[in-house]
N, C-alpha and C positions, 0 to 999 in steps of 0.2 A: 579061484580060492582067494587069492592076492587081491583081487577086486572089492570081494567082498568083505573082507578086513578094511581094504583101504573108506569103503564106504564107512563101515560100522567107525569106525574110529572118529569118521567125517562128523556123523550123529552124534558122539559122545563131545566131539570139541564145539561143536556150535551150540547144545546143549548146555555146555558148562558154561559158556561165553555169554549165554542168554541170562543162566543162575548169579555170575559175577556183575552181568549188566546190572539188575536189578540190586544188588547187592552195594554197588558203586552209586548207584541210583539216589540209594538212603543215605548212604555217607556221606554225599556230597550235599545232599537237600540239611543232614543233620548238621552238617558241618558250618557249610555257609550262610545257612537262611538265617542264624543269627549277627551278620554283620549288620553293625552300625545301632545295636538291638537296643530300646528306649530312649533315644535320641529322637526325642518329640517336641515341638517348639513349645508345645501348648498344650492343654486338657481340650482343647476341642480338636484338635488335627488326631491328638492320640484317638478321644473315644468316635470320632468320626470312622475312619478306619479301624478299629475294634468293631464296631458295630457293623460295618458292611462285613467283616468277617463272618457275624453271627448270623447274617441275612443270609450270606451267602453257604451257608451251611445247612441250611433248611431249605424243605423240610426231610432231603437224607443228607444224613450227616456223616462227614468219613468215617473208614474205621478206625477204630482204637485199637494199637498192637498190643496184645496184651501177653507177648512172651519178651521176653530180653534179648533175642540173637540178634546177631549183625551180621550173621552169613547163614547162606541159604534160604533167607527170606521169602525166595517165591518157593519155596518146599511148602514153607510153614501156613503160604496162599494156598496153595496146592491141599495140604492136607486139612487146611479149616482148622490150624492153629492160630492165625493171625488175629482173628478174632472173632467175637464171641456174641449173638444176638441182642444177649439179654443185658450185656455191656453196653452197648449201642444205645439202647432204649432210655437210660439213664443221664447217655449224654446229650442226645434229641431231647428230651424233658427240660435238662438243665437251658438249652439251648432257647425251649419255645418260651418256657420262663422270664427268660432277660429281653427275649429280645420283643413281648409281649407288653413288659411293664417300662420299657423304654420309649417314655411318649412322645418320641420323634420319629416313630415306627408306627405304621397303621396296621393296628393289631386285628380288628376287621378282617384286613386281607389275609395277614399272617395266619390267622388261624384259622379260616378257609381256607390257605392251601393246604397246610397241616395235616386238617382233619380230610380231609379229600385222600391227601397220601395216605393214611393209617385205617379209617373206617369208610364203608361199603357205603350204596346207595341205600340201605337196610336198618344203616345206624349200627350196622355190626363191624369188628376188629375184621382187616381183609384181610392179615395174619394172627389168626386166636394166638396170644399168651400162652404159655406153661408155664411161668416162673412168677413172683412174687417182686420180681426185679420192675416189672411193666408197668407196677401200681404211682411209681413215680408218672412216667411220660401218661397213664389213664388222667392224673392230677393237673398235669399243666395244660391236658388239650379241655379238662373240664372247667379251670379254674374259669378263664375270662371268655369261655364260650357263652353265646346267646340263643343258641341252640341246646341245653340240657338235655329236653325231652327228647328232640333226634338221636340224640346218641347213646341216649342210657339205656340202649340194647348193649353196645360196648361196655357202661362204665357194669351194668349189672353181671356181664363174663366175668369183669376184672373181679369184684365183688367176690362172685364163684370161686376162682382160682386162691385167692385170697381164704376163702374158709376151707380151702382142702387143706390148709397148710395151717391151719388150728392144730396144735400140739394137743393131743388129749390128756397128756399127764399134766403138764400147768397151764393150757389154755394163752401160751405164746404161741406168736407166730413164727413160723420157722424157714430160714431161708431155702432148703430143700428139702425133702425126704431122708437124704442118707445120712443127716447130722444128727447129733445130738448136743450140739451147740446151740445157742443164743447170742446170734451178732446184733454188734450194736446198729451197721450198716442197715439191716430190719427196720429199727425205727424211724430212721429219714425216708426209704424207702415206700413205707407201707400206708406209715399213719397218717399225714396230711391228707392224702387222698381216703382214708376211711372218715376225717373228721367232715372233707368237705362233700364227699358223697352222702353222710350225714345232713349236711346241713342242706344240699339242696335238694333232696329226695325226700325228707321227712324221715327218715329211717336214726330214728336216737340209738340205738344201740349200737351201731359204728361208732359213735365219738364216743361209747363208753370202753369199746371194747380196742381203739387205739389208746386212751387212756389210761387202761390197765397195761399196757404193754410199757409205757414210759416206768409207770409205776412199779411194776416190777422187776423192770432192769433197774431204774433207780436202788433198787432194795438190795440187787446181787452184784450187780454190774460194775460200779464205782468205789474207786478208791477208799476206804475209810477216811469220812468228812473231806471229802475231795468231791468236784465235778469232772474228775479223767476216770473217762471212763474206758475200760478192756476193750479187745476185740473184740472181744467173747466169752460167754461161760460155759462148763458145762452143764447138762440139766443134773445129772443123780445128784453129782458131789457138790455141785455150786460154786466149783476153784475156778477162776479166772484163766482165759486160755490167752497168750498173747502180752502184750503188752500194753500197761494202762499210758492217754495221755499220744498215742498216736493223734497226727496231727487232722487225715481225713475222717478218721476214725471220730475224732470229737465233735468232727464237721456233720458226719452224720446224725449224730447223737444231738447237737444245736438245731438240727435239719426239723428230727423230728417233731421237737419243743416246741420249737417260734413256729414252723409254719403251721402245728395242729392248732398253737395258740391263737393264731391269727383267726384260721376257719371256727372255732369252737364258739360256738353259742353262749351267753352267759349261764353261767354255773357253780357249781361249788370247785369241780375242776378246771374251770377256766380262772379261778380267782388264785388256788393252788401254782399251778402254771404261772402265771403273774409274780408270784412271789417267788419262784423257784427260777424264771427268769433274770430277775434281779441278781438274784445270788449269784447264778452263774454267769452274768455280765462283771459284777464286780470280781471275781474269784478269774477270770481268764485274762485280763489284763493284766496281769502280771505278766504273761506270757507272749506279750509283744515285743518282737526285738527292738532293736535303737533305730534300724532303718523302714520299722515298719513293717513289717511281713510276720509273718510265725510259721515256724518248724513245722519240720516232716514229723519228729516226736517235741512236743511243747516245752517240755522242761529242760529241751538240749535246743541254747537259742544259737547255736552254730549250724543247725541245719537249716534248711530252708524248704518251703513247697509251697509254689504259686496255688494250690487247689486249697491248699486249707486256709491260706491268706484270704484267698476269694469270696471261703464260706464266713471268716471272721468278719470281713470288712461288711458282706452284708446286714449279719448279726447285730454289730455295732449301730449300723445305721435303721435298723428295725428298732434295735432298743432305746435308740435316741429317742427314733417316732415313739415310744410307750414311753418310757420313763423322764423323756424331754430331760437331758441331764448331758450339758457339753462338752462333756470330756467324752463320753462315749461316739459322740460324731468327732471328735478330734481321731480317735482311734482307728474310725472307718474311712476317714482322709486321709491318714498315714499310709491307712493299708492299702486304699488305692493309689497313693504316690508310688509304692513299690511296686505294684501290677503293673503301672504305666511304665516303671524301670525296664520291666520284667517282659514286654510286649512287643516282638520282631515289629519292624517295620513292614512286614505284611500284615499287620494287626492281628497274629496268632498271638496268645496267651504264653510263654515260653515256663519251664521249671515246673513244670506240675508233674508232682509223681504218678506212673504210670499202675498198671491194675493190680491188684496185690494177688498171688499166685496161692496163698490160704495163712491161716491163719497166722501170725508172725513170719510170715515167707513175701516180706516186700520188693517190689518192683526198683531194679537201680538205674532204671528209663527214667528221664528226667527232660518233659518234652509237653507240644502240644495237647490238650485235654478239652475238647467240646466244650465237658460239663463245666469245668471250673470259667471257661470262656464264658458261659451263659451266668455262672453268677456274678463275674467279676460285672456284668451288664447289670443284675438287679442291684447290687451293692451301690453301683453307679447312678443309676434308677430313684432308689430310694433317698439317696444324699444328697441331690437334687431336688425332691420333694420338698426334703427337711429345709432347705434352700429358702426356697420359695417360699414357704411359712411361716 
């Protein structure tokens, strides 16, 4: 009888000791991996290491925790709380993005290995999608592919998946089934990849039907005479869920804008966009702190979040390239001096807030982020271009 306790107990303390290991594991990795953290001689020692980070991250990319504990960790592995697929896909996108339009990187290869890991010898997804979230990583493996027609057995699923989640009461797209919200996250998400599945299929009615999506968040979405916009709305009553002027949250919402604008064909909406860009380049600079970076929510410059820095500092250097106007590349040079601040000396991205758990229920993880790592690369990418021109 005694034996058998004495065992059982054996099982419970090795078990716990394995839960604490792993638990010790994160504390210390969280704790230390930031010594000595942006202590870079140079812009090229920084984005040299930044960018083998982003190599070496593809094309599977870790995961993203996307709960807040600090104990019991491997529970949260264990039960497939840790994280979340459709999370993932977002951050691989972001990831193939930068480290595609970083022309010290052979994108050739990159995106061959890429598309090797995600789609079949078929030209189909080896893991079909369910969610709307995919429509990003469908964009970045379509954007500088040379292969279109191989793969648009994949980009046409994504397509599919994408029209189940047509709202039939107003013809938004909807981040799941169970909501009756309108996130703004949707339109960074969805639309570039509907303008540019548009543009290289022939298929015009995508970039009409992302267009109306900006459009009509634009109409409920935003602040009165403001570009901050909500997390959310709902559909009946059209009240704002959340709070306006979150910092990824705007980052989304810029996502959607510039990169449909970029893919959109000339048009009466592409000229709309253009001008609606301007606005909201001039109208968000306010909102850059003194050291360069911007908030986790914009209009509070005492917070801080490396992912929405990353999405601005791109923004900026996009808007340069259209609107050729120097203060706007000053902006996106700021914001990358802070990244470089901001960036462990293993070339991880540090400060970037982690996944929001729903609507005004943010994440108080304050840590590595794939996706913001791949923009802080296009930001870098782009400013560089501007450079040379």
């Amino acid at each position: 009888m005694f034996q058998y306790v004495y065992w059982l107990l054996a099982c419970f303390f090795v078990v716990g000791l394995i839960f604490l290991s792993v638990d010790f594991y994160y504390w210390f990795i969280d704790r230390y991996s930031r010594y000595r953290i942006g202590r870079w001689q140079n812009h090229q020692s920084w984005i040299k290491r930044y960018n083998r980070t982003v190599i070496k991250w593809l094309p599977k990319t870790p995961p993203v925790q996307i709960s807040d504990n600090t104990h019991l960790i491997l529970w949260d592995k264990i039960t497939g709380k840790f994280s979340r697929n459709c999370v993932q896909s977002w951050q691989t996108a972001g990831l193939v993005l930068g480290a595609c339009e970083y022309t010290q990187n052979d994108t050739d290869e990159l995106l061959k290995k890429c598309t090797k890991h995600f789609i079949d010898t078929e030209g189909m997804w080896r893991k079909k999608p369910t969610n709307v979230d995919n429509s990003m990583l469908a964009f970045s493996l379509l954007k500088y592919s040379k292969r279109s027609e191989f793969i648009r057995p994949a980009m046409d699923y994504m397509i599919s998946i994408v029209e189940k989640f047509i709202s039939d009461e107003d013809q938004m797209i909807i981040y799941n089934q169970r909501t009756n919200l309108r996130y703004v996250d949707t339109l960074g998400l969805v639309c570039p990849f509907l303008v540019l599945y548009a543009k290289i299929y022939k298929e015009h009615k995508y970039q009409n039907l992302a267009y109306e999506q900006i459009r009509k968040f634009n109409k409920v979405g935003l602040f009165q005479n403001t570009y901050l916009p909500a997390h959310a709305y709902e559909i009946n009553s059209k009240l704002p869920m959340g709070v306006y002027g979150w910092g990824r949250g705007t980052g989304w919402y810029i996502i959607g804008v510039l990169d449909s604008f970029i893919e959109m064909s000339d048009s009466d909406e592409k000229n709309k966009l253009r001008s609606q860009l301007l606005a909201m380049a001039d109208f968000y600079a306010r909102f850059q702190r003194q050291d360069g970076g911007f908030g986790t929510f914009l209009q509070d410059k005492k917070t801080y979040d490396s992912s929405a820095t990353a999405i601005f500092a791109y923004f900026y250097a996009c808007c340069h390239d259209i609107f050729v106007k120097n203060e706007y590349a000053e902006i996106s040079r700021r914001s990358l001096d802070m990244l470089k601040s901001k960036t462990r000396m293993s070339g991880k991205l540090d400060n970037c807030q982690g996944d929001t758990k729903d609507v005004g229920i943010f994440s108080t993880r304050y840590d590595s982020l794939p996706f913001a790592q791949g923009f802080g690369l296009r930001a870098y990418a782009k400013i560089q271009d501007v450079a040379a021109n």
